[in-house]
C-alpha positions in Angstrom: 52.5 -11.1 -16.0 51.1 -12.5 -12.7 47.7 -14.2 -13.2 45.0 -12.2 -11.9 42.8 -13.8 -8.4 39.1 -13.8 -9.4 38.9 -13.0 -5.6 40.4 -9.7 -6.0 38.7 -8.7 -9.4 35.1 -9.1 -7.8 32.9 -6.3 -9.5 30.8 -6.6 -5.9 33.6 -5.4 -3.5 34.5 -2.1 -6.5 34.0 1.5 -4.3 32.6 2.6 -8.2 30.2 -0.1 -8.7 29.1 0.0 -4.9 28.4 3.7 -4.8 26.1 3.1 -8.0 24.3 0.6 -6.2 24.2 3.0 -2.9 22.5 5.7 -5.2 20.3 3.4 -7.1 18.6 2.1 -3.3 18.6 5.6 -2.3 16.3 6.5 -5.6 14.2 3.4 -4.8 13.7 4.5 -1.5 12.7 8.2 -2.3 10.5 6.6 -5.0 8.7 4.5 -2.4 8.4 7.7 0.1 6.5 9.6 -3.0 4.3 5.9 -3.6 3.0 6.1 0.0 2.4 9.9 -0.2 0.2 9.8 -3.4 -1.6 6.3 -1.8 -2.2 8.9 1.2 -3.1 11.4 -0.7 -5.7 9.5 -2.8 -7.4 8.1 0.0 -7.8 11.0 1.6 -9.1 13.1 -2.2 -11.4 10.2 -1.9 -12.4 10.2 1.2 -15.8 12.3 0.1 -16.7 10.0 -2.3 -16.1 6.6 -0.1 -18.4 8.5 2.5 -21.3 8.7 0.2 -20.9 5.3 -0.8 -21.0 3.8 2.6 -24.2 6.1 3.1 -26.2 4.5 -0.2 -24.6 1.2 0.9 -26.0 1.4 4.3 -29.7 2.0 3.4 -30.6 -2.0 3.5 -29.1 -2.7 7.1 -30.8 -2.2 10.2 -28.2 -0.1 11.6 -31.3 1.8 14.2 -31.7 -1.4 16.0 -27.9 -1.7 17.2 -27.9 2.0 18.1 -25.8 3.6 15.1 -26.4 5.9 12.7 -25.7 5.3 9.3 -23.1 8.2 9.2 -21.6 7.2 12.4 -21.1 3.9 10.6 -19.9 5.4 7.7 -17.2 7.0 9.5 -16.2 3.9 11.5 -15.7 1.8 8.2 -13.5 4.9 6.6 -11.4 5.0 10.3 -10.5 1.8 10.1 -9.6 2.1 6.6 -7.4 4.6 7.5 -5.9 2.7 10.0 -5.0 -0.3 7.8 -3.0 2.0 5.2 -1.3 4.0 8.1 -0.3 0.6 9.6 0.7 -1.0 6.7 3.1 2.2 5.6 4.1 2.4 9.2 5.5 -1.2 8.9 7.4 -0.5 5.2 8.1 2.7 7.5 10.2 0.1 9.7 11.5 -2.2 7.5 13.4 0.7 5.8 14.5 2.4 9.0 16.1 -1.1 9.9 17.0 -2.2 7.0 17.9 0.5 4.2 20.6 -0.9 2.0 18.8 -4.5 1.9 16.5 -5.1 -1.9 14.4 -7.5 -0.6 13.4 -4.9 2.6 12.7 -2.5 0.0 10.6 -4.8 -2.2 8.6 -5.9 1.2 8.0 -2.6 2.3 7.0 -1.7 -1.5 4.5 -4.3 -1.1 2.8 -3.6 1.9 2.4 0.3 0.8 0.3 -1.1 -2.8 -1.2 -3.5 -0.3 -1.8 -1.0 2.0 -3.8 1.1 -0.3 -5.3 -1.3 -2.1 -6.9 -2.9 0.8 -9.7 -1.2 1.8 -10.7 -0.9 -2.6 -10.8 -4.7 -2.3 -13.0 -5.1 0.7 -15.6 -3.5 -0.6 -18.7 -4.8 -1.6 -19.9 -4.6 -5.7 -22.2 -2.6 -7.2 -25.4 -4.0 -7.0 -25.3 -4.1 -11.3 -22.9 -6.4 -11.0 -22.7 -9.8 -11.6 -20.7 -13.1 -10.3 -19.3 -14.5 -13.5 -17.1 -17.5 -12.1 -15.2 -16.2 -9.4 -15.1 -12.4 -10.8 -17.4 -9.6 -10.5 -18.2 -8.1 -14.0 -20.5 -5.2 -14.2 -23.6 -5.4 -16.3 
Protein backbone atom coordinates (compact mmCIF):
# COMPACT_ATOMS: atom_id res chain seq x y z
CA UNK A 1 0.00 0.00 0.00
CA UNK A 2 1.53 3.23 -1.29
CA UNK A 3 2.05 5.78 1.41
CA UNK A 4 -0.40 8.49 1.30
CA UNK A 5 1.20 12.50 0.28
CA UNK A 6 -0.02 14.84 3.05
CA UNK A 7 -0.14 17.20 0.02
CA UNK A 8 -2.89 15.38 -1.55
CA UNK A 9 -4.96 14.53 1.71
CA UNK A 10 -5.32 18.42 2.51
CA UNK A 11 -8.85 18.78 4.14
CA UNK A 12 -8.50 22.60 2.65
CA UNK A 13 -8.40 21.73 -1.15
CA UNK A 14 -11.83 18.88 -0.35
CA UNK A 15 -14.95 20.08 -2.91
CA UNK A 16 -17.12 18.75 0.49
CA UNK A 17 -15.33 20.61 3.03
CA UNK A 18 -14.96 23.79 0.66
CA UNK A 19 -18.68 24.01 -0.16
CA UNK A 20 -19.36 23.93 3.72
CA UNK A 21 -17.18 26.74 4.13
CA UNK A 22 -18.92 28.53 0.93
CA UNK A 23 -22.34 28.13 2.78
CA UNK A 24 -21.15 29.03 6.11
CA UNK A 25 -19.70 32.82 4.55
CA UNK A 26 -22.76 32.96 2.67
CA UNK A 27 -24.90 32.68 6.20
CA UNK A 28 -22.43 35.15 7.69
CA UNK A 29 -22.96 37.45 5.10
CA UNK A 30 -26.93 37.30 5.09
CA UNK A 31 -26.53 37.65 8.89
CA UNK A 32 -24.60 40.88 8.50
CA UNK A 33 -27.17 42.18 5.76
CA UNK A 34 -30.09 41.66 8.57
CA UNK A 35 -27.33 43.42 11.39
CA UNK A 36 -27.19 46.65 9.30
CA UNK A 37 -31.00 46.53 8.53
CA UNK A 38 -32.16 46.26 12.26
CA UNK A 39 -29.00 49.12 13.15
CA UNK A 40 -31.13 51.14 10.32
CA UNK A 41 -34.10 50.39 11.46
CA UNK A 42 -33.36 51.35 15.09
CA UNK A 43 -32.07 54.57 14.32
CA UNK A 44 -34.54 55.48 12.44
CA UNK A 45 -37.62 53.96 15.41
CA UNK A 46 -35.45 56.31 17.35
CA UNK A 47 -35.24 58.96 15.47
CA UNK A 48 -38.33 60.77 17.60
CA UNK A 49 -36.89 60.29 20.59
CA UNK A 50 -33.16 61.53 19.69
CA UNK A 51 -35.03 64.71 18.35
CA UNK A 52 -36.51 65.60 21.58
CA UNK A 53 -33.33 65.01 23.28
CA UNK A 54 -31.38 67.38 21.18
CA UNK A 55 -34.33 69.93 21.80
CA UNK A 56 -33.96 69.71 25.99
CA UNK A 57 -30.26 69.47 25.29
CA UNK A 58 -30.21 72.54 23.34
CA UNK A 59 -31.98 74.93 25.88
CA UNK A 60 -28.39 76.12 27.53
CA UNK A 61 -26.70 77.20 24.13
CA UNK A 62 -27.03 80.37 22.54
CA UNK A 63 -28.09 78.93 19.36
CA UNK A 64 -30.22 82.66 18.46
CA UNK A 65 -27.02 84.54 18.27
CA UNK A 66 -25.46 82.21 15.35
CA UNK A 67 -28.75 82.38 13.55
CA UNK A 68 -30.20 78.69 14.15
CA UNK A 69 -33.00 77.45 15.57
CA UNK A 70 -32.83 74.87 18.08
CA UNK A 71 -34.89 72.42 15.80
CA UNK A 72 -32.89 73.37 12.87
CA UNK A 73 -30.04 72.30 14.96
CA UNK A 74 -31.56 69.35 16.11
CA UNK A 75 -32.00 68.13 12.74
CA UNK A 76 -28.47 68.89 11.57
CA UNK A 77 -26.90 66.77 14.54
CA UNK A 78 -29.53 63.70 13.57
CA UNK A 79 -28.30 64.30 9.53
CA UNK A 80 -25.14 63.85 10.20
CA UNK A 81 -25.80 60.97 12.33
CA UNK A 82 -27.32 59.50 9.65
CA UNK A 83 -24.69 60.06 7.53
CA UNK A 84 -22.02 58.39 9.68
CA UNK A 85 -24.11 54.98 9.83
CA UNK A 86 -24.94 55.16 6.04
CA UNK A 87 -21.22 55.70 5.39
CA UNK A 88 -19.99 53.26 7.59
CA UNK A 89 -22.50 50.41 6.13
CA UNK A 90 -21.74 51.72 2.66
CA UNK A 91 -17.99 50.89 3.32
CA UNK A 92 -18.80 47.05 4.88
CA UNK A 93 -21.15 47.52 1.71
CA UNK A 94 -17.78 47.51 -0.31
CA UNK A 95 -15.63 45.43 1.43
CA UNK A 96 -18.16 42.54 0.75
CA UNK A 97 -18.82 43.43 -2.79
CA UNK A 98 -14.91 43.11 -3.33
CA UNK A 99 -14.16 40.74 -1.19
CA UNK A 100 -16.99 38.10 -0.38
CA UNK A 101 -15.34 34.75 0.26
CA UNK A 102 -12.46 36.60 2.48
CA UNK A 103 -13.25 36.17 6.85
CA UNK A 104 -11.28 38.89 7.81
CA UNK A 105 -13.48 41.21 5.03
CA UNK A 106 -16.36 39.98 6.67
CA UNK A 107 -15.22 40.60 10.26
CA UNK A 108 -14.08 44.34 9.04
CA UNK A 109 -17.17 45.05 7.54
CA UNK A 110 -19.02 43.46 10.71
CA UNK A 111 -17.19 46.01 12.60
CA UNK A 112 -17.79 49.04 11.00
CA UNK A 113 -21.78 48.24 10.84
CA UNK A 114 -21.71 47.90 15.17
CA UNK A 115 -19.40 50.80 14.87
CA UNK A 116 -21.52 52.45 12.62
CA UNK A 117 -24.49 52.39 14.84
CA UNK A 118 -22.96 52.71 17.81
CA UNK A 119 -21.36 55.90 16.95
CA UNK A 120 -23.62 58.51 17.16
CA UNK A 121 -24.97 56.65 20.99
CA UNK A 122 -21.41 57.34 22.08
CA UNK A 123 -21.07 60.93 21.04
CA UNK A 124 -23.55 62.02 22.96
CA UNK A 125 -23.36 64.00 25.90
CA UNK A 126 -24.64 62.47 29.60
CA UNK A 127 -27.44 63.12 31.46
CA UNK A 128 -26.99 65.98 33.47
CA UNK A 129 -27.72 63.26 36.77
CA UNK A 130 -24.75 61.77 35.94
CA UNK A 131 -21.61 61.74 37.37
CA UNK A 132 -17.72 61.32 36.33
CA UNK A 133 -16.61 58.41 38.50
CA UNK A 134 -12.90 57.87 37.17
CA UNK A 135 -13.14 57.82 33.58
CA UNK A 136 -16.89 56.49 33.42
CA UNK A 137 -20.14 58.15 33.59
CA UNK A 138 -22.38 56.55 36.24
CA UNK A 139 -25.87 57.85 36.76
CA UNK A 140 -26.88 59.07 40.09
Amino acid sequence: MPASNPASVDPLISPRLSARRGRLISTARLVLILIAFVVLGLFIAGIPARFSDQLTRLESLSLLDIGLSSGVYAGIVLGVDFLVILAHIGIAGVILWRRPYDWIALFVAFTLVISGGALPIATRPPAPSCTLFGSFWIAA
